[in-house]
C-alpha positions, 0 to 999 in steps of 0.5 A, a space after each residue: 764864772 761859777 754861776 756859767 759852770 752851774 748852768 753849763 754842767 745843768 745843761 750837758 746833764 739834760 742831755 746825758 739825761 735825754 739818752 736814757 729816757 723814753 727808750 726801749 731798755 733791752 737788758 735792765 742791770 747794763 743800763 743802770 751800770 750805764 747810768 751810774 759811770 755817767 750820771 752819778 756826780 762828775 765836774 763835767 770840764 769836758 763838755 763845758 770846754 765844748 761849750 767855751 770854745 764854741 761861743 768864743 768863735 761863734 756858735 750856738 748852744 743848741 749846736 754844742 750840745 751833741 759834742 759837748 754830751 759825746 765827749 762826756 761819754 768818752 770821758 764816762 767810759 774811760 773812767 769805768 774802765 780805768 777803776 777796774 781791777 786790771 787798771 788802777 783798781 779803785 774802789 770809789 769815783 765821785 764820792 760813789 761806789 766805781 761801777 765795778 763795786 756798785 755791779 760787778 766786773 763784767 758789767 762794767 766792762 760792758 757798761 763801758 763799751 756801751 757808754 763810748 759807742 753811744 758817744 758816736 751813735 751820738 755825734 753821728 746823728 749831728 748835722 754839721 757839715 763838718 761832722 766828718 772832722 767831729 768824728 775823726 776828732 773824738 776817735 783820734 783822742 780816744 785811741 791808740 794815738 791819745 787816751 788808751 795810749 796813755 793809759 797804756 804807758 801809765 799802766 807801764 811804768 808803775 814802780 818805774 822812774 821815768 824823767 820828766 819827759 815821759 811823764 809829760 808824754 803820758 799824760 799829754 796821752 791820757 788827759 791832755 788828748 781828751 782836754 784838746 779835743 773837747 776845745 777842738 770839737 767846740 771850735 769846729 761846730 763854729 768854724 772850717 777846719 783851716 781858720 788859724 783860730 783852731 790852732 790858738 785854740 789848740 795851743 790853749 788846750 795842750 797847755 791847759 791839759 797838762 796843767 789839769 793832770 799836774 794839778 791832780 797830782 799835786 790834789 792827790 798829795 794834798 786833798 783829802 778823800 772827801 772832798 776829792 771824791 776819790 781815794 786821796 794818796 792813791 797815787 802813792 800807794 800805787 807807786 805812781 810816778 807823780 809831779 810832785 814825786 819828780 818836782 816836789 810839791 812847790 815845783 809842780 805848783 809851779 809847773 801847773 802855773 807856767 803852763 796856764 800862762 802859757 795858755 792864757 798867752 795862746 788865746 789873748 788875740 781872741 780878745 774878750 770872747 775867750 774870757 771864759 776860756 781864760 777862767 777856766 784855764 785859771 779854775 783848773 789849777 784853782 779846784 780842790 778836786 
C-alpha cells in the first residue's frame, strides 16, 4: 500500500513538475509563488484518489494523469488562500513557510488564482470524450456548490456552536467536495457517466471524505507540530467548531470509523479492483498528518 502511494505521489509530482518547465516565465516572483503552494511537500490524496478510481474501472494511467495533476491544483490553490490572513491566517503549511510569509500577500493571492485557472487550462487540453463532464465535475467541487461554500460557512461559525448537522454540512462543503470529485473524475476518464459503478463510487467518496476531515480534527487535538506540518491545536485557538470539541475525542474516533465501513460497504461489489481504494479509505483515518 505504501510503495503504490510512494509511486503514485512520484508520479502526479512529474506532472505538476512538467507545468513549469521549458516555458516562457512572464513575471518571475509569481511563478516562484506558484511553485511553492504546489511543489513544496504535500500527501498528494487527491490525485492518487484519481489514479484508484480510474484502475478500479478500468483506465489507463497515461489517461489519469491530466485529472489527477488538475485536481491537485484546485486543492494548491485553496490552500494558498485558505492560509491567508482574511481566512484562517496560518503561518506554516507542509512544514514550510504559507506562500503568504514565504512572499508576501498580494502574491499569494494571485499565486492562487494562477494555480486554480491552470487546473482548467489543464483539464482542457484533455482528449477524453467526456471532457465536457471532466470540466463540469471539477468546477462544481470547486464553487459556490462545494469548496468556497465551505469555506464560506467555516469562515461563519468561528466562535458559534453549531449541532452536529452543520458541522457535517460544512465539511462535506470544504473537504468531502474536492475528495468526491477526485473519485469521480477518475471514474469518469474510465466509463459513460450512466455506469451504476460512479454512483458506488460516489458512495465511497462521500463517506471516505468526511471521515478524512473527522480524523483531521481529532490530528489537531493529538499531533504535534512537526509531524503535522502545520501548527498542531490550531483549531482550538481559533475557536473552531471541531469533532472532537461536539463528540469528544473517543466519539469522533469512532465517527471517523463508521463512515470508513460505510465506505468500504460502498464498493465491495466492485470486487478485488477497489482493493486499492479500500486501503486508502483505511489510510485516512490511520495517517498521523
Amino acid at each position: 500500500m505504501l510503495a503504490r502511494l510512494a509511486a503514485d505521489r512520484a508520479r502526479v509530482d512529474r506532472c505538476l513538475e512538467g507545468l513549469f518547465e521549458q516555458r516562457h516565465v512572464v513575471e518571475p516572483r509569481l511563478e516562484a509563488a506558484m511553485r511553492h503552494g504546489l511543489l513544496v511537500g504535500g500527501k498528494r490524496l487527491r490525485p492518487i484518489l484519481v489514479y484508484a478510481a480510474g484502475r478500479a474501472l478500468g483506465a489507463d494511467d497515461d489517461e489519469l494523469d491530466i485529472p489527477a495533476a488538475a485536481i491537485e491544483l484546485i486543492h494548491a490553490y485553496s490552500l494558498v488562500h485558505d492560509d491567508l490572513p482574511a481566512m484562517d491566517d496560518d503561518d506554516l503549511r507542509r512544514g514550510q513557510p504559507t506562500v503568504h510569509k514565504a512572499f508576501d500577500e498580494a502574491s499569494a493571492i494571485l499565486a492562487g488564482d494562477a494555480l486554480q485557472t491552470l487546473a482548467f487550462e489543464l483539464l482542457a487540453s484533455s482528449r477524453s470524450p467526456r471532457l465536457g463532464a471532466l470540466v463540469a465535475t471539477l468546477a462544481k467541487a470547486s464553487g459556490r456548490d462545494g469548496m468556497a461554500a465551505g469555506q464560506a460557512l467555516d469562515l461563519a461559525v468561528v466562535g458559534e456552536r453549531p449541532d452536529l448537522a452543520m458541522l457535517e454540512t460544512m465539511h462535506r462543503h470544504k473537504t468531502g467536495a474536492l475528495i468526491r470529485a477526485a473519485v469521480r473524475l477518475g471514474g469518469l476518464v474510465a466509463v459513460a457517466e450512466d455506469d451504476s459503478r460512479l454512483g458506488a463510487l460516489d458512495t465511497y467518496a462521500a463517506a471516505m471524505g468526511l471521515a478524512f476531515q473527522v480524523h483531521d480534527d481529532v490530528l489537531d487535538v493529538t499531533g504535534d507540530t512537526d509531524t503535522l506540518g502545520k501548527t498542531s491545536g490550531a483549531d482550538a485557538a481559533r475557536d473552531k467548531p471541531t469533532y472532537p470539541a461536539l463528540l469528544g475525542l473517543d466519539g469522533a474516533r469512532a465517527k471517523a470509523g463508521a463512515l470508513i465501513d460505510e465506505a468500504l460497504d460502498a464498493i465491495a461489489p466492485l470486487g478485488e479492483a477497489a482493493a486499492p481504494l479500500a486501503g486508502l479509505a483505511r489510510y485516512m483515518i490511520e495517517r498521523d498528518h
